[in-house]
C-alpha positions as CSV (number, residue, x, y, z in Angstrom):
1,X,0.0,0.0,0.0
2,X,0.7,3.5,-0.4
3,X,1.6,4.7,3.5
4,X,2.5,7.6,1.3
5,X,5.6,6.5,0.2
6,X,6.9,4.4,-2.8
7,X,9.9,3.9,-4.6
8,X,11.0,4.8,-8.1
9,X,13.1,3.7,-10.6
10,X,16.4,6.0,-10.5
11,X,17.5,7.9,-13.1
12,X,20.3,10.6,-13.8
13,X,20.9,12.7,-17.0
14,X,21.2,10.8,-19.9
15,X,22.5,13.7,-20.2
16,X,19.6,15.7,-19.7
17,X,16.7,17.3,-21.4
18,X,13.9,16.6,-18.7
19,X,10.6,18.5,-17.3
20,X,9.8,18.7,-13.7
21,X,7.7,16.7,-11.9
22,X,6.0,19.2,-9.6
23,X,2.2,20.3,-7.9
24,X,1.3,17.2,-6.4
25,X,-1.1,18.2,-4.1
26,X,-0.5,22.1,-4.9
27,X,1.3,22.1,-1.2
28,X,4.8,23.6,-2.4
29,X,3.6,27.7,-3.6
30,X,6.5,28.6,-5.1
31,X,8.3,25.7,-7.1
32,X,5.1,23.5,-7.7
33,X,6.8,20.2,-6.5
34,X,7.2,19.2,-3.1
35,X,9.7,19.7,-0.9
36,X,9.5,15.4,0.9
37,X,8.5,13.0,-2.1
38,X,7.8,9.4,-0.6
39,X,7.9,6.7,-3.3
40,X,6.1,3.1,-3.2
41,X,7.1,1.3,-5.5
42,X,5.4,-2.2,-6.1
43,X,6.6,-5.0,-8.5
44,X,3.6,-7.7,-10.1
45,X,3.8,-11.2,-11.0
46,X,3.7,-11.6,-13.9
47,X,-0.1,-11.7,-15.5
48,X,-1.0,-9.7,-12.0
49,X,-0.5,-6.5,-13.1
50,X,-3.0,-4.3,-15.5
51,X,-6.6,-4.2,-14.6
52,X,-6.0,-7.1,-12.2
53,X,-3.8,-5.1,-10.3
54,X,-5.7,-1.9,-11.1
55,X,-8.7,-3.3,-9.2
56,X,-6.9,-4.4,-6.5
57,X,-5.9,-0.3,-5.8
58,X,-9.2,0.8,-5.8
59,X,-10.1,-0.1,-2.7
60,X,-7.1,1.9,-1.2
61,X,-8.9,5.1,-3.2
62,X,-12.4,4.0,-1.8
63,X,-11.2,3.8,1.7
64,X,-9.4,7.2,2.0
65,X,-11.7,8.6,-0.5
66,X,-14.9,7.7,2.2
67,X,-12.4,9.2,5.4
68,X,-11.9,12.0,3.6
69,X,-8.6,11.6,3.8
70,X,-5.4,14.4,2.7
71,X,-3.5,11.3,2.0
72,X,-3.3,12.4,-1.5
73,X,-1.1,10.3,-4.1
74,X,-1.0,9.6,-7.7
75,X,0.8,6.8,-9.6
76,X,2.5,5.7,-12.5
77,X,3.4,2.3,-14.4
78,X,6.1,1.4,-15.9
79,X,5.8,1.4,-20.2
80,X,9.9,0.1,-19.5
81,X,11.9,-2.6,-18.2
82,X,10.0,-4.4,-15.2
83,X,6.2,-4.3,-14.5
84,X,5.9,-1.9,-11.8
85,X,4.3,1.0,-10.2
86,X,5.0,3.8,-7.9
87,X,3.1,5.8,-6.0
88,X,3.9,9.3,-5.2
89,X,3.0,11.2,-2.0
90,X,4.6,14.7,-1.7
91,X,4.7,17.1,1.8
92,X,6.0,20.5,2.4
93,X,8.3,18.7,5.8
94,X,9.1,15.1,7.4
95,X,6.7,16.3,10.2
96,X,3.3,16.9,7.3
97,X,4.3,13.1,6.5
98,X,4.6,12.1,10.4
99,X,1.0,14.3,10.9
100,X,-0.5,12.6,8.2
101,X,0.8,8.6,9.0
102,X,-0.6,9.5,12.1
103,X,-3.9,10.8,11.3
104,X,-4.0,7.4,9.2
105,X,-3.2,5.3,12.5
106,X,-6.0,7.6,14.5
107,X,-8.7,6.7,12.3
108,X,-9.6,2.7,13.3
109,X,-12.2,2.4,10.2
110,X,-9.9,3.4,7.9
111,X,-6.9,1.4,9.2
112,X,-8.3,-1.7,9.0
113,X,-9.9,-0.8,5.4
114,X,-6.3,-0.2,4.6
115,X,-4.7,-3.6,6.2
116,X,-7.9,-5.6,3.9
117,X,-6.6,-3.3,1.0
118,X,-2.7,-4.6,1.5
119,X,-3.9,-8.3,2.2
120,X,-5.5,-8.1,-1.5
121,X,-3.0,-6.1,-3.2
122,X,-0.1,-8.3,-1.4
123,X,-0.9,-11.5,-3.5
124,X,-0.1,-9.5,-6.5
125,X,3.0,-8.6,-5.6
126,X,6.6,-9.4,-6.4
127,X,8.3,-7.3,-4.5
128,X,7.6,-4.2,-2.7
129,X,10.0,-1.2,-1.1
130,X,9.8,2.4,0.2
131,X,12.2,5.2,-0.4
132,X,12.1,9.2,0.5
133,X,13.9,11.9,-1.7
134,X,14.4,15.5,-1.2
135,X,14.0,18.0,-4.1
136,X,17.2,19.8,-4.7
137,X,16.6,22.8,-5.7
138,X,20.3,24.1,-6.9
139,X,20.1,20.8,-9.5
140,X,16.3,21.7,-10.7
141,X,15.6,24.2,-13.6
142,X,12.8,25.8,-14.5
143,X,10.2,23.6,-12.8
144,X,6.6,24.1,-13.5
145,X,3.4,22.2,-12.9
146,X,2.2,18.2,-13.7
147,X,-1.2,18.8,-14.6
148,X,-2.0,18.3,-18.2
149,X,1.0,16.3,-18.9
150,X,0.6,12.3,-19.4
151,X,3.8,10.4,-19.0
152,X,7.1,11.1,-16.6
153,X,10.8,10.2,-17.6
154,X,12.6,8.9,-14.9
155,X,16.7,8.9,-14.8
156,X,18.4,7.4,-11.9
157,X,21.9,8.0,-11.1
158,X,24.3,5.8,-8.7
159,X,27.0,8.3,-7.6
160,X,30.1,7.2,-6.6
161,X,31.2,7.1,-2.8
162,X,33.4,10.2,-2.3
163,X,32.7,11.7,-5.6
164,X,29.6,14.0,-4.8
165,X,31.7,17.7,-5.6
166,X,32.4,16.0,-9.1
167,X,28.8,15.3,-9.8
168,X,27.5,18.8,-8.4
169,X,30.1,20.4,-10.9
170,X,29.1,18.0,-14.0
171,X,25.5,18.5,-13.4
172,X,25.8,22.4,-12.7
173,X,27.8,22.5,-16.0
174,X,24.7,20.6,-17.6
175,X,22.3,23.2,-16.4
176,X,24.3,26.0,-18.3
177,X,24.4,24.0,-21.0
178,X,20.4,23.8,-21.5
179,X,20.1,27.7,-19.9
180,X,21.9,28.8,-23.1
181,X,21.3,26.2,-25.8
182,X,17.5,24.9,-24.5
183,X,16.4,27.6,-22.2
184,X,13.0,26.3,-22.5
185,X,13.7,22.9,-20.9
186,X,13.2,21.8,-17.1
187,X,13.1,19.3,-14.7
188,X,13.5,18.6,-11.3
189,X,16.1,16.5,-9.3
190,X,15.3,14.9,-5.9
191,X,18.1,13.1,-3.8
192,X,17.3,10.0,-2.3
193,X,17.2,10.4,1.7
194,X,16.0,7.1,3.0
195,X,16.1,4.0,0.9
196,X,18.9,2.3,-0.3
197,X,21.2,4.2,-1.5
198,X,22.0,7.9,-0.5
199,X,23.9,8.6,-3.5
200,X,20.8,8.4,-5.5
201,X,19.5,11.2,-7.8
202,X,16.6,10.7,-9.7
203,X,15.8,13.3,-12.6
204,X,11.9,13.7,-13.2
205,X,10.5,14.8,-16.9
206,X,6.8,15.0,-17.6
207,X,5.8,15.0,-20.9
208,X,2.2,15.3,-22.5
209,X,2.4,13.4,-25.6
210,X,5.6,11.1,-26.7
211,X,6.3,13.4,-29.5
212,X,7.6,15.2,-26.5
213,X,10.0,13.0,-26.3
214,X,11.1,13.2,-30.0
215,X,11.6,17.3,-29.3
216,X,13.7,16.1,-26.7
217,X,15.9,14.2,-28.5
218,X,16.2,17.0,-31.1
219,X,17.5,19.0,-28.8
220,X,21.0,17.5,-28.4
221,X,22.7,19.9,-30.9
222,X,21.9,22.7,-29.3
223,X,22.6,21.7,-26.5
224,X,26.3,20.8,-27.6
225,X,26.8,24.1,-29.3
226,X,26.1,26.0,-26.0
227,X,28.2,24.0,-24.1
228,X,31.3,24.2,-26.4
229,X,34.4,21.1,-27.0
230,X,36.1,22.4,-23.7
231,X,32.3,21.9,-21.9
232,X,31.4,18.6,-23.3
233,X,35.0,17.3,-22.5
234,X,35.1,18.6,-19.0
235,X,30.8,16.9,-18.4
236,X,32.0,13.3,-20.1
237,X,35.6,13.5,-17.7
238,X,33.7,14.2,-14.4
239,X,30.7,11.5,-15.8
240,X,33.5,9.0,-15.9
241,X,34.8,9.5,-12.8
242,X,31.1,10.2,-10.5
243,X,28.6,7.8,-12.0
244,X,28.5,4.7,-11.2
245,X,25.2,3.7,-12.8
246,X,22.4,5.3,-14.5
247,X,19.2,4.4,-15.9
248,X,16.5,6.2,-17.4
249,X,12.5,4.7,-17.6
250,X,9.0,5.6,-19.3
251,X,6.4,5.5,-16.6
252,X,2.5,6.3,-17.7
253,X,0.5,8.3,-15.2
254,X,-2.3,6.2,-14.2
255,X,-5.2,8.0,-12.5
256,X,-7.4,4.9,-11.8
257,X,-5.1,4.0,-9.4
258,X,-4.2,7.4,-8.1
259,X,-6.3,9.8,-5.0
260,X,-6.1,13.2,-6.6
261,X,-6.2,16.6,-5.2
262,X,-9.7,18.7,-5.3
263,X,-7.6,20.7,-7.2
264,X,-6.1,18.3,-10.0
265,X,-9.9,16.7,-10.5
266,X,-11.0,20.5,-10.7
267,X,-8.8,21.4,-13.4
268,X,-9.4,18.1,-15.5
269,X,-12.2,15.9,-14.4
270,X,-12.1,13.7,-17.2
271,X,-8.5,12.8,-16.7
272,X,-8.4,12.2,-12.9
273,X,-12.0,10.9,-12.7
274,X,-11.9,7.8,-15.3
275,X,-14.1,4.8,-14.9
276,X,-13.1,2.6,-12.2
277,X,-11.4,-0.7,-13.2
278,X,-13.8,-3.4,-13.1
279,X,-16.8,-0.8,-14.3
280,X,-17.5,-0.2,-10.0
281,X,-17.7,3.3,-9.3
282,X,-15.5,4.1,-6.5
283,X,-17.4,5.9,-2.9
284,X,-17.9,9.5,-3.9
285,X,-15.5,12.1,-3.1
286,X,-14.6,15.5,-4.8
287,X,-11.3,14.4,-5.2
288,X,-11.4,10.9,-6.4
């Protein structure tokens, strides 16, 4: 289940041309994303996943959708390597996410609606895991809102024990890059905090369409020009010598297995209030 956490895939540059991933539940004003991201992330069997496991995460949605709850999260599958989804929960502090586990805990009805919703959802399952990032701001640009957008690019990088300065260098050098070449382009970085590895970035692009993603991609000579022989040089020496793994994913955002904001289901109700799996309409709430 989603105890407001998740885990994603990880992802660093490739070298870069990402949006941001931001406004989850409209709690961070001035950026859009939020400040503590919690990430379940949940691996099927294989057959369990797709509407079989969409069904099973309705009756998270219908139990905090009946308690009212702020618990608000909205998640992605994987159109990528493994079958998998994650589920994204973002808070302004580490005490909004203690206040809200708690407020969880307090209510007994909607505990044990949750425990019945994990028994279910458990015999799907693979694998399971939890991790919390922190958005950095100094390795974000130009981040601006999720709503409208359809898909997220994820890339992951491992950085090397000892070799953080060199990665804040080759990614500061990146941002130039894109301010000069790509100015239009953004994204935003989180840092893993709790999980398994503390030397993981993750780089977070929405996108509304995939053609997006061919725009991207046409972007790379620009991007070179700005950046200059001496630039590109200096970005694939520090590379070699910070990363020590890297993978960028394709996730689709899924709003049948998501609890939305009043405010995303305000500003597209058709998106984030499909028909439920299974053809059930899920308890009424206005942010379902």
């Amino acid at each position: 289940m989603r105890f407001f956490s998740r885990s994603p895939a990880y992802a660093v540059l490739a070298i870069i041309a990402c949006a941001p991933l931001t406004t989850f539940a409209q709690k961070e004003a001035v950026s859009g994303s939020p400040k503590v991201l919690v990430v379940d992330r949940e691996f099927t069997r294989p057959g369990r996943g797709g509407l079989t496991h969409e069904k099973a995460e309705s009756a998270y949605v219908r139990a905090l959708a009946s308690a009212r709850s702020p618990a608000h999260y909205f998640a992605l599958t994987s159109l990528t390597g493994q079958s998998r989804s994650l589920f994204f929960t973002g808070y302004t502090s580490f005490a909004e996410w203690e206040t809200e586990n708690k407020s969880v805990e307090g209510n007994a009805m909607l505990a044990a609606a949750l425990d019945r919703a994990s028994v279910a959802d458990a015999e799907l399952l693979a694998q399971f895991d939890t991790s919390v990032w922190t958005r950095r701001d100094d390795l974000s640009l130009n981040a601006t809102g999720l709503l409208g957008d359809r898909y997220i690019q994820m890339t992951q990088f491992i950085v090397r024990p000892g070799h953080l300065e060199e990665w804040n260098e080759m990614f500061k050098l990146i941002m130039q890059g894109y301010k000069k070449g790509v100015p239009a382009w953004h994204w935003t970085t989180y840092q893993q905090e709790f999980g398994s590895n503390n030397n993981a970035f993750v780089v977070m692009t929405p996108f509304r369409a995939l053609t997006d993603v061919d725009q991207e991609h046409g972007s790379g000579s620009a991007f070179t020009e700005a950046m200059g022989e001496a630039g590109v040089k200096r970005v694939e020496e520090l590379e070699a010598a910070c990363i020590e793994s890297e993978q960028t994913s394709l996730y689709l955002i899924n709003p049948r297995m998501s609890y939305p904001a009043d405010e995303w289901v305000k500003a597209e109700p058709d998106f984030w209030k499909p028909k439920p799996a299974g053809g059930k309409k899920n308890a009424s709430h206005s942010a379902e």
